[in-house]
N, C-alpha and C positions, 0 to 999 in steps of 0.2 A: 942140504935138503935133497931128498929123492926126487927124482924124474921126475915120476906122478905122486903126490901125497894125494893119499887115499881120502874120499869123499864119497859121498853117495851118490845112485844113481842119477837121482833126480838134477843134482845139480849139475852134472858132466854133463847131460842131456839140455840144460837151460845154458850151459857157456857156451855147446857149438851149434846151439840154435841164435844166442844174440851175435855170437861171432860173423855168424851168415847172414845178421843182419844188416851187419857193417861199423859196430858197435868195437870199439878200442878193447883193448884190453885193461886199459884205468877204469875205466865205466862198468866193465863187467866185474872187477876188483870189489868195486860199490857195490854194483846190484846182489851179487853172489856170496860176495865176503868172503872167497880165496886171494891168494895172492894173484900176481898181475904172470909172476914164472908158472905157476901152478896151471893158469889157463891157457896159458899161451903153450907147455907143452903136452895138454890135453889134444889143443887146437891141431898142432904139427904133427901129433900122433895120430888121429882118430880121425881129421875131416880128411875126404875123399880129393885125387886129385883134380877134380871139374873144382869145385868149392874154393879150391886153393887159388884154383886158376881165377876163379870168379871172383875173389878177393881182391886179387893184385890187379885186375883189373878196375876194381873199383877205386882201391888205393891211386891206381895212372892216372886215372879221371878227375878224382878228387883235387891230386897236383896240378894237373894240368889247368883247372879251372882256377885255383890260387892266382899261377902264374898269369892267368887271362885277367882274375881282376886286378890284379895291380897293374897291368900295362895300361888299363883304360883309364884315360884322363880323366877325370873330373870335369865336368861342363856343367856350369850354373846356367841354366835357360832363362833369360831373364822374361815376363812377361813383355809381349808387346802393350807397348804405349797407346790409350785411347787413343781414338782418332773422331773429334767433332768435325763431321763434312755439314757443309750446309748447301743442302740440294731445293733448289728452291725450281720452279715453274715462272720465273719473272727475274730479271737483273735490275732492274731499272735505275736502281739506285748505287746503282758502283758505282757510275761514272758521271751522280749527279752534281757533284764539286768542278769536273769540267767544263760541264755546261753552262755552270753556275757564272765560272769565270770569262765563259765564253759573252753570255750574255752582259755581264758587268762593263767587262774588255770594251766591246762593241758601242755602248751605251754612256759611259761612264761621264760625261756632259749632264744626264739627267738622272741616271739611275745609281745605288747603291745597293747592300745587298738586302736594307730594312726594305725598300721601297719594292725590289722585285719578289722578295716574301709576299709582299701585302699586294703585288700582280698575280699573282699566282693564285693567290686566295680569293680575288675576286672573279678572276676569269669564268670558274663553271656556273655561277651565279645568276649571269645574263646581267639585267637590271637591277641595282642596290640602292637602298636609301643612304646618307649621311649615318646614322646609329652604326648598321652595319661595316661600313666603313671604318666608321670610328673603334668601336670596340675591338677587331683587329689589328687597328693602326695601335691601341693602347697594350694588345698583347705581346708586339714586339716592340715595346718599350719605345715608340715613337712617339714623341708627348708637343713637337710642332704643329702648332692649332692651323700652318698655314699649307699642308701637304696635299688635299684634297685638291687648292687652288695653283699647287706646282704643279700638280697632274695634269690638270685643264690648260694648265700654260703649258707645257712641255708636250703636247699632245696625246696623253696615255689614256685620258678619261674625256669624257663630253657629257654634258647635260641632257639626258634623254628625255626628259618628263619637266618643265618649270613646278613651282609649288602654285597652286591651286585651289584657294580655300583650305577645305581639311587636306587634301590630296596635297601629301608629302613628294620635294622634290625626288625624283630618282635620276640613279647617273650610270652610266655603262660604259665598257671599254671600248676605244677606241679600235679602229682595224690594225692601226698599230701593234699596240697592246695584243691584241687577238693573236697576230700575226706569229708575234716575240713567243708567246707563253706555247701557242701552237709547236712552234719549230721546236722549243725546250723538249716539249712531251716527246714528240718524234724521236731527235737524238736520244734522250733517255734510255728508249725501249730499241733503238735503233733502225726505227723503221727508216730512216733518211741519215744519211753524213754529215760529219758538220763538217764546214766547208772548210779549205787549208790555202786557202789564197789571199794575199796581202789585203785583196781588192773588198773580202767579204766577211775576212776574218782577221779582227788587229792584233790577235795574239803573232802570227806569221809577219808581219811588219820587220821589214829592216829595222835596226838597229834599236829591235826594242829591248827593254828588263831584261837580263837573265834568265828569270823564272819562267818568261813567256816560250821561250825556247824546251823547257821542260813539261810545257804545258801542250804544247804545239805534238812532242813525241808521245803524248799521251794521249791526242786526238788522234792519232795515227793509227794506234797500238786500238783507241775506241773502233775506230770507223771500219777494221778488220772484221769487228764481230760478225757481222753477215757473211763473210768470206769463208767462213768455217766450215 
């Protein structure tokens, strides 16, 4: 085959217009329908040397960026994992199984944890009837008719009111009582410590339970809150 096989103008003029576009020589083969020699020594013959130079420059470039993506690793970014924060305005209730135990610890001659539910429940009340009572007493599952009368014996309740004709007995908490559910709220919220002394708190007792030991570094770790 000759150097140039002869073509018309039109298409010599559209091989080293797509050639300068940066367009292969197989692609111009397509678009043109010469061969792939044919353009290519149209190309060598006829484009100027800036053109040529502007080629091979694009050709380095071309290489060069190959070369750049195959060095780049692959990195799978994985999403970060939700995060449920609970931002709350009040703690009160983190560290109300401590206290819970504190008060049981303390108490546990007279109290349980049905009986200091049903303290707590009556504390903001002031003065209650028997009904009252009762229907609490029946929600945590305390079905002893004779609870109201360990109260009064054990000192947690008193008769405020006898019955009276229609006028139903009423009963209220004793300063006791008051005292106990008071100190509970305190800790709670932290407005007060609970105390870490043998003398005031039986979780700290020599040689008591295991657990009390566990219970004791966990009033510790409470009673910091305010220190923060």
């Amino acid at each position: 085959m000759a150097i140039f096989e002869k073509i018309e103008k039109e298409k010599v003029d559209l091989i080293l217009k797509l050639r300068l576009e940066g367009k292969s020589y197989r692609a111009i083969e397509k678009e043109v329908g010469v061969s792939r020699e044919t353009a290519r020594n149209y190309c060598i013959n006829l484009l100027s040397k800036e053109a040529k130079a502007s080629l091979e420059r694009k050709k380095k470039r071309k290489r060069s960026d190959k070369i750049r993506a195959a060095n780049v690793k692959s990195t799978t970014r994985l999403k970060p994992r939700p995060r449920h924060t609970s931002v709350r305005d009040y703690d009160f209730l983190q560290y109300i199984r401590v206290v819970y135990k504190w008060a049981i610890s303390n108490n546990k001659d007279t109290l349980n944890k049905g009986k200091l539910d049903l303290l707590l429940y009556l504390y903001p009340k002031g003065a209650f009837t028997f009904s009252e009572f009762y229907n609490f007493h029946k929600t945590i599952s305390m079905f002893q008719a004779k609870t109201l009368e360990e109260f009064i014996k054990d000192g947690w309740v008193y008769l405020w009111r006898p019955k009276k004709g229609k006028e139903r007995a009423l009963y209220a908490l004793t300063n006791k009582s008051k005292k106990l559910c008071d100190s509970m709220h305190k800790y709670c919220v932290g407005d007060e410590e609970l105390p870490i002394t043998p003398e005031k708190n039986a979780l700290f007792k020599v040689g008591g339970k295991r657990i009390n030991n566990y219970y004791g570094d966990m009033i510790k770790k409470m009673n910091k809150r305010g220190n923060k």
